[in-house]
KEVOPA-769244 format. One line per field, with one value per residue (C-alpha): y, z, x; residue number from 0; residue in three letters. Coordinates in steps of 0.001 Angstrom, whole numbers, always signed. Layout:
BEGIN
Y c(Y/...);
Z c(Z/...);
X c(X/...);
seq c(NUM/...);
type c(ALA/...);
// end
This chain:
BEGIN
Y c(+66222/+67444/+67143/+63737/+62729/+62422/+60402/+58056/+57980/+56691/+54327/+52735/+52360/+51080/+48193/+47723/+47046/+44960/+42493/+42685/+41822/+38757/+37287/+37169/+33795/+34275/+31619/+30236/+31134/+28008/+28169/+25449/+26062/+26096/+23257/+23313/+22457/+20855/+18540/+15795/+13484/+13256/+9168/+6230/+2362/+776/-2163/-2020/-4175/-7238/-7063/-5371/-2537/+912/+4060/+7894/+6754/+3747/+7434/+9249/+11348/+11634/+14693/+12385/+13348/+11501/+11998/+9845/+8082/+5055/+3536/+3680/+7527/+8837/+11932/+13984/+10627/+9489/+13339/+14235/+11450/+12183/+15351/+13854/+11788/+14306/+16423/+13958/+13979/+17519/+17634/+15702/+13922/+14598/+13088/+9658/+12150/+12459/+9699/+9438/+7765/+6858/+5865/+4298/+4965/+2092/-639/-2894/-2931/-1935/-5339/-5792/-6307/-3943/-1462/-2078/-1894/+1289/+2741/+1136/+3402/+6533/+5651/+2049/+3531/+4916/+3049/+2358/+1680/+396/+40/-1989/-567/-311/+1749/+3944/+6141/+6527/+7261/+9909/+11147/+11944/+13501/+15896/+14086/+14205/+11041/+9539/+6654/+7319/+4372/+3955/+2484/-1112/-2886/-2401/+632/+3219/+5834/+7631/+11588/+12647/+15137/+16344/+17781/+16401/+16189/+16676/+16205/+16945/+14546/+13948/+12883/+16092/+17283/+20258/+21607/+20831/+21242/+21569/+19565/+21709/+23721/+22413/+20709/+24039/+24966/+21614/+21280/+24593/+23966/+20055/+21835/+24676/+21395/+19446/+22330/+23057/+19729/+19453);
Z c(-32958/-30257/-27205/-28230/-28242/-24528/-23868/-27244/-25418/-22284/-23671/-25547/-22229/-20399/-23042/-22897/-19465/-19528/-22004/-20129/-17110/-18825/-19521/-16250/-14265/-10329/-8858/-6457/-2400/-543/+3517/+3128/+1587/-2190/-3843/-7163/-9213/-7161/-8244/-5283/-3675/-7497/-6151/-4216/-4832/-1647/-202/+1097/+3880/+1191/-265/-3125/-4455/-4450/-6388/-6728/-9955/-8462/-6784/-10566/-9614/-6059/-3821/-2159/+1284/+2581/+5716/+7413/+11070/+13116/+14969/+18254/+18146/+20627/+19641/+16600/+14318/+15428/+15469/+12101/+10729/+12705/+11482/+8100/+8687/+9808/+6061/+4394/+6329/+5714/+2039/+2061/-1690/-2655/+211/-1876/-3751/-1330/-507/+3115/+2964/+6192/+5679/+8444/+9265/+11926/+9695/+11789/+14630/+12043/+10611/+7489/+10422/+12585/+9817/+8630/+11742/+12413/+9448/+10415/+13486/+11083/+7913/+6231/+2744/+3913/+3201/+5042/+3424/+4048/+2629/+3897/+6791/+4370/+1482/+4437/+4360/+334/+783/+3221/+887/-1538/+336/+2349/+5271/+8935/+11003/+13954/+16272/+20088/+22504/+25186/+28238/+27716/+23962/+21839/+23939/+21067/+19920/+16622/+15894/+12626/+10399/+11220/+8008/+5049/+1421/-876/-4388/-6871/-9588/-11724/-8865/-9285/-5469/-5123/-991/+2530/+5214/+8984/+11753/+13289/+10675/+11583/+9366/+7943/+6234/+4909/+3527/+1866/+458/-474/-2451/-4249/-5970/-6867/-8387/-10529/-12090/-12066);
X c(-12432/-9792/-12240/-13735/-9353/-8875/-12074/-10584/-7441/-8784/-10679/-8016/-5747/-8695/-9247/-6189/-5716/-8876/-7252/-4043/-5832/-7505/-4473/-3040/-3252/-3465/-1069/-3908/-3315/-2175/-1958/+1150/+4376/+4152/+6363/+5323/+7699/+10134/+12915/+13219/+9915/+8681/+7583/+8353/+8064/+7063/+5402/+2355/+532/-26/+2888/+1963/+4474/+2684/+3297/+1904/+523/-1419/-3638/-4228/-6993/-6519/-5181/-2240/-1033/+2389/+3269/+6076/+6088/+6001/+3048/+4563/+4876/+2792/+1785/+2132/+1423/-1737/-2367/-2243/-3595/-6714/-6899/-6242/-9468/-11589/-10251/-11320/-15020/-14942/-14695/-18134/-19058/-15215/-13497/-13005/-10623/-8160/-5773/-3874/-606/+1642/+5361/+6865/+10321/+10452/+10215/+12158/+8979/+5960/+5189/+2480/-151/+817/+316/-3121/-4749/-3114/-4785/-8013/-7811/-7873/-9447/-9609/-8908/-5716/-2490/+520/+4182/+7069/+10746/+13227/+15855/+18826/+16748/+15289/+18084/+18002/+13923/+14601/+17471/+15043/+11895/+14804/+13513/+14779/+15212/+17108/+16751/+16939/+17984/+15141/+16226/+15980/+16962/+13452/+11888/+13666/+11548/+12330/+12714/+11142/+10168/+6556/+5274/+3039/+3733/+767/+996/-2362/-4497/-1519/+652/+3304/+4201/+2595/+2649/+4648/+2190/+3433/+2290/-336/-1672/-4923/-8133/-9534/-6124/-5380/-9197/-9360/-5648/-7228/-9887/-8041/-6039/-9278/-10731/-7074/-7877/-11587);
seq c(0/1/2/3/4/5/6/7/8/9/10/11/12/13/14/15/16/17/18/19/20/21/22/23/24/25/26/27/28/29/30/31/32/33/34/35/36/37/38/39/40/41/42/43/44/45/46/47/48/49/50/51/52/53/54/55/56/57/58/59/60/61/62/63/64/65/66/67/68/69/70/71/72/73/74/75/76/77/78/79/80/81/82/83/84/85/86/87/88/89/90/91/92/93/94/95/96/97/98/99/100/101/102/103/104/105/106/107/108/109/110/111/112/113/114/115/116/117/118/119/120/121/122/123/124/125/126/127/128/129/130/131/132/133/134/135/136/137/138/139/140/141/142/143/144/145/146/147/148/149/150/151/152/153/154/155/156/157/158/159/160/161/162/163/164/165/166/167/168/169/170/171/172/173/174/175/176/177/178/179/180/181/182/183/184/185/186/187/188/189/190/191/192/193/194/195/196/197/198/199);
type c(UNK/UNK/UNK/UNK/UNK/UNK/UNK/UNK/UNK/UNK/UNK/UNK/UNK/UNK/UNK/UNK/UNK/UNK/UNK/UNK/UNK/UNK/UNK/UNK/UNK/UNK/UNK/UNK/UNK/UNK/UNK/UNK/UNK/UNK/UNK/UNK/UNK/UNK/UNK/UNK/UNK/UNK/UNK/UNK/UNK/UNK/UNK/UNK/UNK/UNK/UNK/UNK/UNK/UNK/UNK/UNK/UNK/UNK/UNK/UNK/UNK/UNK/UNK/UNK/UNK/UNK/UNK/UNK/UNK/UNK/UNK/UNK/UNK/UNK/UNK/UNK/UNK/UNK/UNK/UNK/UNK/UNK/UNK/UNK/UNK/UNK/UNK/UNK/UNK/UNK/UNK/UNK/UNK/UNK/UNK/UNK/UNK/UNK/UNK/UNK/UNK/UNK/UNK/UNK/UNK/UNK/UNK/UNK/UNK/UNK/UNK/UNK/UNK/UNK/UNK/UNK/UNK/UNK/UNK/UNK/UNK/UNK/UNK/UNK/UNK/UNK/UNK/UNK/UNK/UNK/UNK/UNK/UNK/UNK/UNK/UNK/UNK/UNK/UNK/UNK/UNK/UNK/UNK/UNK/UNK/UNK/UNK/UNK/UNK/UNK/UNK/UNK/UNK/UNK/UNK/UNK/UNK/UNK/UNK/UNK/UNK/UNK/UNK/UNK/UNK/UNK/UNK/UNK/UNK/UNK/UNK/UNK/UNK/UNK/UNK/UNK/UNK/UNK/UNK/UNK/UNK/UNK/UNK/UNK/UNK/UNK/UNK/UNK/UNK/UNK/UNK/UNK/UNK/UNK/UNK/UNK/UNK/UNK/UNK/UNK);
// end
């Protein structure tokens, strides 16, 4: 009886850990910052191209990616939502499951126009908004979001400073990641696909 004991013993703990490890629920690696559960950027009510007013739940079952600029910007806008295009190639049969959304904070120059065939250059189902210049400030307010006019040389040649980064909120339209400008297509489409698999 006393030398079968130890082997009983460590069988017990080993079950036990077993079960203990079955319980445990891996929070699931993301390459951009983790903002699950986050109080502010919850939605937005905002006009799009036709007039229509748009909201995160008009995307239920969609990966949602916001990202906020101006079509004018020369650079890092037309960059990332390139390289939101080519995500979206990337994730093959499921890239109808992710939804690009660009939120201009020059709404005095980016007309209704002006905006759709900007996102034609990208992706056609991708959708630009707009707010009005004196709820701008509130939006921003609300996504923690960084933006300043800068004078150009002659009236109308301004440019605008603004945050760079991406929000991305899952199926059920809860905000979910940042992402950086620059992380690059692979991060973004591995971090797209951890979220459509949560909710698959």
């Amino acid at each position: 009886m006393t030398s079968t004991l130890p082997t009983w013993i460590a069988s017990a703990v080993l079950a036990l850990g077993l079960l203990a490890g079955c319980g445990e629920q891996k929070a699931p690696a993301f390459n951009a910052i983790d903002l699950t559960g986050a109080n502010y950027a919850q939605d937005f009510a905002l006009t799009d191209p036709s007039g229509q007013t748009r909201s995160l739940k008009d995307f239920k079952g969609k990966v949602v990616v916001v990202f906020f600029g101006f079509t004018q910007c020369p650079d890092v806008c037309p960059a990332t939502m390139a390289e939101l295009a080519e995500v979206k190639r990337q994730l093959g049969p499921d890239g109808d499951k992710l939804q690009g959304v660009f939120i201009t904070v020059d709404p005095e120059r980016d007309t209704p126009e002006l905006l759709k065939a900007y996102m034609a250059n990208f992706d056609p189902s991708f959708v630009a908004l707009s707010t009005p210049l004196d709820k701008l400030s509130a939006l921003a307010k609300d996504y923690k979001l960084y933006y300043k006019k800068v004078e150009g040389k002659t009236p109308g040649s301004y440019s605008m400073d603004h945050s760079a980064g991406s929000y991305i909120y899952d199926t059920q339209g809860r905000l979910r990641l940042y992402t950086r400008y620059g992380t690059g297509v692979p991060a973004l489409t591995a971090d797209v696909r951890t979220l459509l698999k949560q909710t698959s």
